[in-house]
PAMI-395177 format. One record per residue (C-alpha): chain; x, z, y; residue in three letters. Coordinates in steps of 0.1 Angstrom, whole numbers, plus 5000, padded with zeros to 4 digits. Example, Ala and Ser with C-alpha at 12.3 -4.5 7.8 and 13.67 -1.06 7.14 Angstrom:
[A, [5123, 5078, 4955], ALA],
[A, [5137, 5071, 4989], SER],
This chain:
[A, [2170, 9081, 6994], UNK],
[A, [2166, 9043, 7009], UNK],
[A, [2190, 9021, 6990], UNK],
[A, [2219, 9010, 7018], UNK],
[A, [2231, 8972, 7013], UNK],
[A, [2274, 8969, 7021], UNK],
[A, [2267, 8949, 7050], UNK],
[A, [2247, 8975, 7062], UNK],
[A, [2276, 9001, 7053], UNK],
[A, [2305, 8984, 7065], UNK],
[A, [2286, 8976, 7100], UNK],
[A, [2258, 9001, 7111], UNK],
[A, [2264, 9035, 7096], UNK],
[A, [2282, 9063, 7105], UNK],
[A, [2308, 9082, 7088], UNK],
[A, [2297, 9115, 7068], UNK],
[A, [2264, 9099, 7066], UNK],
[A, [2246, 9104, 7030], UNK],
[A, [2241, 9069, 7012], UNK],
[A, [2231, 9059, 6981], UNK],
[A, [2242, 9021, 6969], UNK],
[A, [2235, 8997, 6944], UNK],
[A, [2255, 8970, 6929], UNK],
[A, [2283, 8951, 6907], UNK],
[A, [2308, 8965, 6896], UNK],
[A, [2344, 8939, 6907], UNK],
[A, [2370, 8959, 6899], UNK],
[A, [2382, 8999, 6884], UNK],
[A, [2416, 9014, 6889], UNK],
[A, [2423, 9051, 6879], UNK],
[A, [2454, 9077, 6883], UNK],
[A, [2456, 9110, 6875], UNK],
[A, [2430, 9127, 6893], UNK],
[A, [2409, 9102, 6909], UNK],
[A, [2394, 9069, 6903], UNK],
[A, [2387, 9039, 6929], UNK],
[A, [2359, 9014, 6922], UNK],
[A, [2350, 8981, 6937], UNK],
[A, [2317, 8969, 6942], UNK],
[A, [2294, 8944, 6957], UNK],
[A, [2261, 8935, 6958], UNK],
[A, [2256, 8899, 6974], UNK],
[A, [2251, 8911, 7011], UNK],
[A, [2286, 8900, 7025], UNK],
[A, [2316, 8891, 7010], UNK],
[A, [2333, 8921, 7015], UNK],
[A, [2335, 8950, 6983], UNK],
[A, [2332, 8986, 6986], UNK],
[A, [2356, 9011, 6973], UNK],
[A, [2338, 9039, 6959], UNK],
[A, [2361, 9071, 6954], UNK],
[A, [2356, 9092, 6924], UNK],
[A, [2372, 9119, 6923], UNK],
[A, [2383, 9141, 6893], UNK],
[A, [2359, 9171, 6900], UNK],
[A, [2327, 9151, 6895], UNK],
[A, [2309, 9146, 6864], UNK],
[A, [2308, 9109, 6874], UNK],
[A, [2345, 9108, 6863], UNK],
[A, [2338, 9110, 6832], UNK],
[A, [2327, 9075, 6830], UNK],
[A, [2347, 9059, 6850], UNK],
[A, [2365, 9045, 6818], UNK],
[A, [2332, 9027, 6809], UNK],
[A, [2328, 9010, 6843], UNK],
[A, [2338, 8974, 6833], UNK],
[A, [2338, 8943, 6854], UNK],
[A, [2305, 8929, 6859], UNK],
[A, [2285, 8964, 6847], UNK],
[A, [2258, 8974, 6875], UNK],
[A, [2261, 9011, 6892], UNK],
[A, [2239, 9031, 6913], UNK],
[A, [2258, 9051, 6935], UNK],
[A, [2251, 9083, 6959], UNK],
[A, [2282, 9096, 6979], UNK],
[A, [2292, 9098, 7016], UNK],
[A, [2303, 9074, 7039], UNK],
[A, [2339, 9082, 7051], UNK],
[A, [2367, 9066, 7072], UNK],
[A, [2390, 9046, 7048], UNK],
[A, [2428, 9047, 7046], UNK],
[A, [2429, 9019, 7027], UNK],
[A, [2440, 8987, 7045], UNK],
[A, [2412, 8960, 7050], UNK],
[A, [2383, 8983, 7043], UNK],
[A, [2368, 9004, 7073], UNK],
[A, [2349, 9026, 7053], UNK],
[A, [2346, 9041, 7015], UNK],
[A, [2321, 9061, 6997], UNK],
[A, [2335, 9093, 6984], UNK],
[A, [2311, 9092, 6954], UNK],
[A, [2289, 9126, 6944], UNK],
[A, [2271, 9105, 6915], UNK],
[A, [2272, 9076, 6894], UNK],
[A, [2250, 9064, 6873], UNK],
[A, [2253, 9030, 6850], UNK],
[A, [2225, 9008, 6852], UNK],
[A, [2239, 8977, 6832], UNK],
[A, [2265, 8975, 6806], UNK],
[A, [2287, 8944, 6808], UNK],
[A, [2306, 8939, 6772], UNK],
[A, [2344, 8932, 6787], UNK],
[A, [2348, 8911, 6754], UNK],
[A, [2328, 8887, 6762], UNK],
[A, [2319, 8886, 6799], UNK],
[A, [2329, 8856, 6812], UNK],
[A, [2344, 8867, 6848], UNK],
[A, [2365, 8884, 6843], UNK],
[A, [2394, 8865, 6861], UNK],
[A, [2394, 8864, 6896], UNK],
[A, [2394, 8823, 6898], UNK],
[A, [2374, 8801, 6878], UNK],
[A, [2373, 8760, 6880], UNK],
[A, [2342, 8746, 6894], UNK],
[A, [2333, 8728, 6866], UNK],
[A, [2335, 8759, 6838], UNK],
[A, [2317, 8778, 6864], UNK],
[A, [2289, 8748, 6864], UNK],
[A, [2286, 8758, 6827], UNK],
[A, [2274, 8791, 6835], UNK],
[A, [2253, 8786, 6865], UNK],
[A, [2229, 8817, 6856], UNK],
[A, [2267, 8841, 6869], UNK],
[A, [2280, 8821, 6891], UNK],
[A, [2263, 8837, 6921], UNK],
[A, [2284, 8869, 6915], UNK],
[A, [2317, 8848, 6928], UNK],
[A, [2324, 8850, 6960], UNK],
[A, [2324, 8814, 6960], UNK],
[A, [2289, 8811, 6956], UNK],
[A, [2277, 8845, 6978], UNK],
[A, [2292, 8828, 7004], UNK],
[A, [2277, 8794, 6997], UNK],
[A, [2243, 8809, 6993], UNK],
[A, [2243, 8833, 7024], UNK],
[A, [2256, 8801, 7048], UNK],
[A, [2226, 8777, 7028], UNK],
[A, [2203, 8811, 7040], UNK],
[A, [2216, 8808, 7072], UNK],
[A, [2216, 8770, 7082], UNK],
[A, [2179, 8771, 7066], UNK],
[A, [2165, 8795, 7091], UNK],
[A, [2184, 8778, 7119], UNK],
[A, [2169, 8746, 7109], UNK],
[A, [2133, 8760, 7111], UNK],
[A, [2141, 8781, 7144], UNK],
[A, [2154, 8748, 7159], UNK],
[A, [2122, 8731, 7153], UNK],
[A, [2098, 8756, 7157], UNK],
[A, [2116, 8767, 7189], UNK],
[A, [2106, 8733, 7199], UNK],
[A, [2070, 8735, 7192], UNK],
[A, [2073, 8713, 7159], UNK],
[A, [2050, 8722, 7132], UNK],
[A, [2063, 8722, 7094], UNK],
[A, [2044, 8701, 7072], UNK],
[A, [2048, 8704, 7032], UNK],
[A, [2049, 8667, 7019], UNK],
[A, [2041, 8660, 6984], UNK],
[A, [2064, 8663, 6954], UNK],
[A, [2041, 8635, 6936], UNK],
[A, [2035, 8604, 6954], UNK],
[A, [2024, 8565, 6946], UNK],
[A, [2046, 8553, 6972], UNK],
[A, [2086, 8546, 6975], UNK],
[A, [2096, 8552, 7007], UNK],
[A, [2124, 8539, 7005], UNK],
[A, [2120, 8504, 6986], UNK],
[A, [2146, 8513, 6963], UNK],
[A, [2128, 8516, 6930], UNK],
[A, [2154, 8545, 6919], UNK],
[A, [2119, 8571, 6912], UNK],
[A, [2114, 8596, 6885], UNK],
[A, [2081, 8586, 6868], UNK],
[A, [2051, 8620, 6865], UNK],
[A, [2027, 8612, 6838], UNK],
[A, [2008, 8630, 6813], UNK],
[A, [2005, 8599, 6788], UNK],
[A, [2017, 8609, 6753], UNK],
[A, [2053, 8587, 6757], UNK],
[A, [2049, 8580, 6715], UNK],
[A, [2014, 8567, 6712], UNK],
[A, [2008, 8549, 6749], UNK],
[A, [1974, 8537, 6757], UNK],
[A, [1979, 8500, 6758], UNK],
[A, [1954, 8477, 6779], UNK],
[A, [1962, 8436, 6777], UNK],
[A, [1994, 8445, 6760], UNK],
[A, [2007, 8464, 6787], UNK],
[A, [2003, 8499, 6793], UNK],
[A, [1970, 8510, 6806], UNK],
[A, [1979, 8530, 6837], UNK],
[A, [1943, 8542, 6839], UNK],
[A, [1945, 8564, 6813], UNK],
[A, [1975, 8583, 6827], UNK],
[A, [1967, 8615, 6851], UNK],
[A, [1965, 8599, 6885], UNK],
[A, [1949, 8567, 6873], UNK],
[A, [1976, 8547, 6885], UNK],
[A, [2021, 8549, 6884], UNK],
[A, [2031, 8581, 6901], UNK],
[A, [2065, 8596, 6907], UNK],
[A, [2086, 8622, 6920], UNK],
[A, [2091, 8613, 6959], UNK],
[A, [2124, 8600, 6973], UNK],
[A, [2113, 8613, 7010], UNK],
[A, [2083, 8628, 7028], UNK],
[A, [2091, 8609, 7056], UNK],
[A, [2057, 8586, 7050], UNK],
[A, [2035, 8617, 7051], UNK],
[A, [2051, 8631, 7082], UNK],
[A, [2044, 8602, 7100], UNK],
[A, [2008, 8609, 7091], UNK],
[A, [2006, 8642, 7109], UNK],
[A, [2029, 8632, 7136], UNK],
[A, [2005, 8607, 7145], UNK],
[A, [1983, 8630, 7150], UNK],
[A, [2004, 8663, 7159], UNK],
[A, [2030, 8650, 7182], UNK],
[A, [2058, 8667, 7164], UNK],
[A, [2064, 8677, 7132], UNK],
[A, [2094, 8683, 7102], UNK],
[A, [2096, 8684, 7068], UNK],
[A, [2118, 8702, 7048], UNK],
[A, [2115, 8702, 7010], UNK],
[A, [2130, 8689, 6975], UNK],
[A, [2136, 8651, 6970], UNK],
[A, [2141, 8634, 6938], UNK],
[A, [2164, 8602, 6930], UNK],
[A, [2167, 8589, 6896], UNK],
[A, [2199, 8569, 6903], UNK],
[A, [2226, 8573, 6872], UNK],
[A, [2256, 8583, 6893], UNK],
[A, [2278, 8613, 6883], UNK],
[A, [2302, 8610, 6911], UNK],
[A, [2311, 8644, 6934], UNK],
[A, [2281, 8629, 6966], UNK],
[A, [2248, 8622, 6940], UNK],
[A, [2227, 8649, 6930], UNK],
[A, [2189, 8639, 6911], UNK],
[A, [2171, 8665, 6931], UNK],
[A, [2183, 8673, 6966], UNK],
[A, [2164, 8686, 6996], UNK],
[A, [2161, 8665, 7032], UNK],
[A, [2152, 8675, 7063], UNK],
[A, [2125, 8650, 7081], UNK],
[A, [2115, 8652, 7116], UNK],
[A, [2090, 8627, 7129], UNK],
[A, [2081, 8627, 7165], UNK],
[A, [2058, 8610, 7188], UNK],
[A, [2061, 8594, 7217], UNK],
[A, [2099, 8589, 7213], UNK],
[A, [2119, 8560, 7210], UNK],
[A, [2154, 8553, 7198], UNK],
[A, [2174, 8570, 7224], UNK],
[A, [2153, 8603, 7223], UNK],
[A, [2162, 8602, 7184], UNK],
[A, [2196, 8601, 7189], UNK],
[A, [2191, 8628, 7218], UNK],
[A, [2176, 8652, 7190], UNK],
[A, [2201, 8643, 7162], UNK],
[A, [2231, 8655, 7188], UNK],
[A, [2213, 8688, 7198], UNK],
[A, [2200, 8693, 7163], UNK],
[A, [2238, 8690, 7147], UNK],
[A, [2248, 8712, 7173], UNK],
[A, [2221, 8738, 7172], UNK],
[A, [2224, 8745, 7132], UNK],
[A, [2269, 8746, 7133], UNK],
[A, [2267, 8768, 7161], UNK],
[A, [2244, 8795, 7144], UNK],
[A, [2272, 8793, 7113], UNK],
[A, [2298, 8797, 7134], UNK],
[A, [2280, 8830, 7150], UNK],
[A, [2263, 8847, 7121], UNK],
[A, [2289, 8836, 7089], UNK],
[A, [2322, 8839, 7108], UNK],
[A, [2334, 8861, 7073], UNK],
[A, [2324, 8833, 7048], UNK],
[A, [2337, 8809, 7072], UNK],
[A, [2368, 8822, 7074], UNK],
[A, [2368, 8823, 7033], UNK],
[A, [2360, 8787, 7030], UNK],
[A, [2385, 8776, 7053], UNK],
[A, [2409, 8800, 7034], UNK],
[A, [2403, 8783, 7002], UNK],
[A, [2388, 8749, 7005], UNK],
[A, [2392, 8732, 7039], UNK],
[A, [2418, 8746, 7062], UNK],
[A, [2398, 8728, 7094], UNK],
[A, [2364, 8740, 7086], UNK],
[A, [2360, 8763, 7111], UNK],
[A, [2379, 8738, 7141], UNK],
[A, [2360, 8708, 7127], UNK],
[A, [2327, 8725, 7135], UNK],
[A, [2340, 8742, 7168], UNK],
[A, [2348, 8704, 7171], UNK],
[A, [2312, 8689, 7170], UNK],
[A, [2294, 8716, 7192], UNK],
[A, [2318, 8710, 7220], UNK],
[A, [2315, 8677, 7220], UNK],
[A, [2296, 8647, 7232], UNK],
[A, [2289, 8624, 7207], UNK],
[A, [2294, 8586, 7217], UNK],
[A, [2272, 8561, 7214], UNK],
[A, [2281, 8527, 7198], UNK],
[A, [2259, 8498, 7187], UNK],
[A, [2267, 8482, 7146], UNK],
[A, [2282, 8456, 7170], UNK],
[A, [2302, 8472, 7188], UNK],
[A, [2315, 8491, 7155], UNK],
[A, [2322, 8463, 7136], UNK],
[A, [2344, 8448, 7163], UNK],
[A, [2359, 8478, 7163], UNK],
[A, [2370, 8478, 7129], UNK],
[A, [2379, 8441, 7127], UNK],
[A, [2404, 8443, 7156], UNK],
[A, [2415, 8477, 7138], UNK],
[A, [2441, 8462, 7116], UNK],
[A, [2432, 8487, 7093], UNK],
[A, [2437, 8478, 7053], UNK],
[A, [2403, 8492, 7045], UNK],
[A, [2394, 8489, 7005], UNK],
[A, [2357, 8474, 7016], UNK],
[A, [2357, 8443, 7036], UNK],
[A, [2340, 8444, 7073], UNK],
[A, [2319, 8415, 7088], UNK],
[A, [2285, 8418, 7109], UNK],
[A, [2257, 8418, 7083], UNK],
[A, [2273, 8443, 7057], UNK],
[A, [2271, 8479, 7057], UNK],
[A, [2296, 8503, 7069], UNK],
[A, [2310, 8523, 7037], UNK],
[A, [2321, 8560, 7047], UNK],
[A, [2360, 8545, 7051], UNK],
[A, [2349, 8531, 7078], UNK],
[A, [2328, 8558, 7095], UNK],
[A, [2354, 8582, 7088], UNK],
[A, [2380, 8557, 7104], UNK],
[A, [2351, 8555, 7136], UNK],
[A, [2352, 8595, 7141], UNK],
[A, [2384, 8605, 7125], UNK],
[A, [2410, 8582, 7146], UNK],
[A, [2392, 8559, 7170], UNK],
[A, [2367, 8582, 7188], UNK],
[A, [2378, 8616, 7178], UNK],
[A, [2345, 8630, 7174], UNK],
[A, [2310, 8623, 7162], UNK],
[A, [2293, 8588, 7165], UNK],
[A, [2262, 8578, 7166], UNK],
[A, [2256, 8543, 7156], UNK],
[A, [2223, 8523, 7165], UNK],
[A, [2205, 8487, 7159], UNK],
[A, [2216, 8478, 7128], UNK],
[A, [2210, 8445, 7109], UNK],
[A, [2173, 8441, 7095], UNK],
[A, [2186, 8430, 7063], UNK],
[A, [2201, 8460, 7050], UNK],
[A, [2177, 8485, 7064], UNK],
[A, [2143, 8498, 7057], UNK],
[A, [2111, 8479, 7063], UNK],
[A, [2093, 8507, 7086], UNK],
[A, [2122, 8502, 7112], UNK],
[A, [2114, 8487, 7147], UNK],
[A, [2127, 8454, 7147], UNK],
[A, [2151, 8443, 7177], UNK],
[A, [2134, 8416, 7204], UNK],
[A, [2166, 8401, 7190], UNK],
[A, [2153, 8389, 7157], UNK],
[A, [2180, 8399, 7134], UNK],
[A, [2186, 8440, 7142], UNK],
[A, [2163, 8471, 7143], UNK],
[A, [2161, 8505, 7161], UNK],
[A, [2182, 8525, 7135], UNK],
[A, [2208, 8551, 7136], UNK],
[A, [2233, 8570, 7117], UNK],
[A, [2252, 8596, 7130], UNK],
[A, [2286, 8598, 7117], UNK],
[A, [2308, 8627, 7116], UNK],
[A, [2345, 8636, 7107], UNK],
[A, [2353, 8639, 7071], UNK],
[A, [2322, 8624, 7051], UNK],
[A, [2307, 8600, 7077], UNK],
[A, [2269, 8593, 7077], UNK],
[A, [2252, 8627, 7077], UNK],
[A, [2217, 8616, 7097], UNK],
[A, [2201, 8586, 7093], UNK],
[A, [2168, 8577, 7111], UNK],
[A, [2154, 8552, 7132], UNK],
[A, [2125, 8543, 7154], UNK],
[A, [2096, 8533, 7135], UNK],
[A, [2077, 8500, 7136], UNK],
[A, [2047, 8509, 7151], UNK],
[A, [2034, 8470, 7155], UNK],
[A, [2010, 8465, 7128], UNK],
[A, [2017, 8426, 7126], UNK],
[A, [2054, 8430, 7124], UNK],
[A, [2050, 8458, 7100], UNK],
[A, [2026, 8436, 7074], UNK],
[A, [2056, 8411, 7075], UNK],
[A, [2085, 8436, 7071], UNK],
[A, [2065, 8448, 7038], UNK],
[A, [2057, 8413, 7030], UNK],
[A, [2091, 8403, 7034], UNK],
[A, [2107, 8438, 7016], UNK],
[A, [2085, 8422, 6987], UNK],
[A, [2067, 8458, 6987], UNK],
[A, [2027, 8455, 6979], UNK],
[A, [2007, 8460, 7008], UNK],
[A, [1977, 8477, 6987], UNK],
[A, [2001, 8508, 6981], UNK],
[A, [2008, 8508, 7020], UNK],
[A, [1972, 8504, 7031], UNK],
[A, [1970, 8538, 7046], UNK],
[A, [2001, 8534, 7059], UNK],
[A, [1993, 8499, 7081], UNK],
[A, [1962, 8520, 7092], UNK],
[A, [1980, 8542, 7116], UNK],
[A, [1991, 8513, 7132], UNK],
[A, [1950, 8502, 7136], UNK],
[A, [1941, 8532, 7157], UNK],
[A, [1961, 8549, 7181], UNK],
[A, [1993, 8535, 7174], UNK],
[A, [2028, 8550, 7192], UNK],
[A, [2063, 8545, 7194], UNK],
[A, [2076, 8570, 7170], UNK],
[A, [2105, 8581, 7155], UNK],
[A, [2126, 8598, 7128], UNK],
[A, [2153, 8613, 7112], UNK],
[A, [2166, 8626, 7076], UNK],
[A, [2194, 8650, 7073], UNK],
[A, [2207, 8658, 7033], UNK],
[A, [2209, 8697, 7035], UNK],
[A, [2233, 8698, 7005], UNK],
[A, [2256, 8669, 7020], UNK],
[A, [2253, 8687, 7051], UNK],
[A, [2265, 8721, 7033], UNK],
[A, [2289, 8705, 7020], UNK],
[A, [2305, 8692, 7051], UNK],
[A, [2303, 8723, 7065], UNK],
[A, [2324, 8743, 7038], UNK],
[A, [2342, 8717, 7027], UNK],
[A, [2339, 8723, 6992], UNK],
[A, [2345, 8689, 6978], UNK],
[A, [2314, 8685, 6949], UNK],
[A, [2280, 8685, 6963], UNK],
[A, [2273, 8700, 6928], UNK],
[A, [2288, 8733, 6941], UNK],
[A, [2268, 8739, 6973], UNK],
[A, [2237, 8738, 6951], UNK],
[A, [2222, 8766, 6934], UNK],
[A, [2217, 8745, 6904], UNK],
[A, [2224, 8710, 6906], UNK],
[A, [2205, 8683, 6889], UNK],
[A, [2227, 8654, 6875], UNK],
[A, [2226, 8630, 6848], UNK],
[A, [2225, 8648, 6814], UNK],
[A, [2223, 8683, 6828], UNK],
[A, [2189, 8704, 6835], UNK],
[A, [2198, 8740, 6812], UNK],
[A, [2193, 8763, 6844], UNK],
């Protein structure tokens, strides 16, 4: 007989039909003459109460069926008249797969803290915390790749290992083969020669630099992969190893970006609204009582469009008593995007040409001199959750941007090339997909919407 997921049960079969299912074992109650056991085996977040009665060899072992303990069960679907639960499997066998010792299991509570459940990543996916977290991370996955590919985009893999920093920030994990207690030394300095590339390597930051490779070649294309940032921050928004979605398209300039962003937002909380209406409805239960409304909030919506201008007079007339100061030239801090969305627009924001200074040096600087073609898109709650920007696509202004960004131009050779032969306006975007989980449950740690998060002093799973 074909093994029958719960979701399958609770939603597609018909009662008196013959089953057989697999799973863990939640909880065990017995009376007199009949046992009930709940089970569940990752497909929803609903259990299933299997009914064993008295009659069946099977209850003999009911007594042994302890929390956590793995059961293969054949039976028959029936009606339920139990409250909550449209159907129940009136059991004909059981058999016990996997012991779980009750002494020493550690779920055996129905609520656990985050942070002890950190501790034991490797059994934290049989919470419903986490089935939940994992089945809406499956979900906004496959709607990020069917928004793209729906448009024609083609999905590149960008390396893990790369020479450059995209981002000028420095904050890179080094890869290297050289044996760290006897270091080949060349001048008095370490010879970089002898190490496996020939030359520094590292873990990338983005795979934005390589998309714009193929785009400029492809017209369209995303990335969607693990980044790397060796920044020492243990606070609930850092993670060492994250993944980003990258789109870079051709063609487009700043307001077809911003165009994308929108659709793109609405496109990936629209499909979690449709397909994980149950785990939904347990996150706003238990972590963020406007989860669902916030979301409902964004795809009905049009987001507004204001310059970093136009935002920062904003904020000065506010009278707000924000904790960061605002003037034109520094960067807005997530007070004062959430202050933007949360109670001066009411919805999502996207904010464009930002000052040169505090951006990257592959934006598309302003005819003004002093700002670029960048954008963040700010939403309730956590503010920036896109940034991107139209790239510089002058090879002139692009040599002097690195020049000035103090970056070496013989790392960014290739780079300047593209804009040597059949350079286009281009542009791009990255999207955190773990900050973007996160928004969307509302579970407050980033290191809890991650199968196993990567932070400072902790690797064991």
């Amino acid at each position: 007989m074909r093994r029958s997921k719960i979701k399958e049960l609770l939603g597609g079969k018909q009662a008196g039909d013959e089953v057989l299912v697999q799973g863990w074992v939640k909880t065990r109650r017995s009376s007199k003459n009949v046992a009930f056991v709940q089970i569940s085996d990752g497909s929803t977040l609903a259990d299933l109460q299997v009914v064993v009665g008295e009659s069946l060899p099977a209850y003999q072992i009911v007594d042994s069926l302890n929390t956590g303990c793995s059961v293969s069960v054949t039976g028959t679907l029936a009606e339920s008249l139990g409250k909550g639960q449209r159907y129940e499997v009136q059991a004909t066998s059981i058999e016990v797969l996997g012991q779980a010792d009750p002494e020493t299991y550690p779920l055996q509570k129905k609520r656990h803290t985050p942070e002890f459940l950190r501790e034991i990543a490797h059994l934290r996916p049989r919470t419903n915390t986490f089935g939940a977290m994992a089945r809406i991370r499956n979900q906004m996955s496959q709607s990020i790749h069917g928004f793209f590919q729906s448009r024609g985009y083609l999905f590149i893999q960008a390396p893990m290992i790369t020479a450059s920093d995209a981002e000028g920030a420095g904050e890179m994990f080094r890869v290297t083969t050289l044996d760290l207690d006897n270091l080949p030394l060349k001048e008095g300095a370490v010879n970089n020669e002898e190490d496996f590339f020939g030359k520094p390597a590292f873990l990338t930051v983005s795979g934005q630099l390589e998309a714009e490779i193929f785009a400029l070649g492809l017209s369209d294309v995303y990335t969607f992969g693990p980044t790397f940032r060796a920044e020492n921050s243990n606070t609930s928004r850092h993670l060492a190893e994250f993944w980003m979605v990258e789109p870079e398209v051709a063609f487009c300039d700043l307001e077809g970006l911003a165009e994308l962003s929108e659709d793109f937002l609405k496109h990936i909380f629209s499909q979690v609204l449709e397909n994980c209406g149950e785990d939904m409805e347990f996150f706003n239960r238990w972590y963020d009582n406007k989860a669902i409304s916030t979301l409902e909030g964004i795809v009905n919506s049009n987001f507004e469009r204001l310059t970093y201008t136009e935002a920062v007079d904003i904020l000065i007339k506010s009278a707000e008593s924000f904790e960061f100061p605002v003037s034109w030239g520094l960067d807005l801090q997530s007070e004062h995007e959430r202050y933007l969305t949360e109670k001066r627009v009411g919805r999502p924001v996207i904010v464009t040409d930002y000052p040169m200074e505090i951006k990257a040096f592959y934006m598309r600087q302003n005819d003004d001199g002093k700002t670029v073609r960048a954008l963040d898109v700010l939403v309730p709650r956590i503010g920036e959750i896109i940034g991107g920007s139209q790239r510089e696509e002058r090879g002139d202004v692009l040599l002097e941007r690195l020049r000035q960004a103090g970056l070496p131009e013989e790392a960014y050779w290739w780079y300047l090339d593209l804009r040597k032969y059949g350079t286009v306006p281009h542009s791009g975007f990255g999207l955190g997909f773990e900050r973007t989980v996160q928004f969307v449950t509302g579970v407050p740690n980033i290191r809890d919407v991650i199968p196993f998060p990567r932070t400072p002093k902790n690797a064991e799973f």
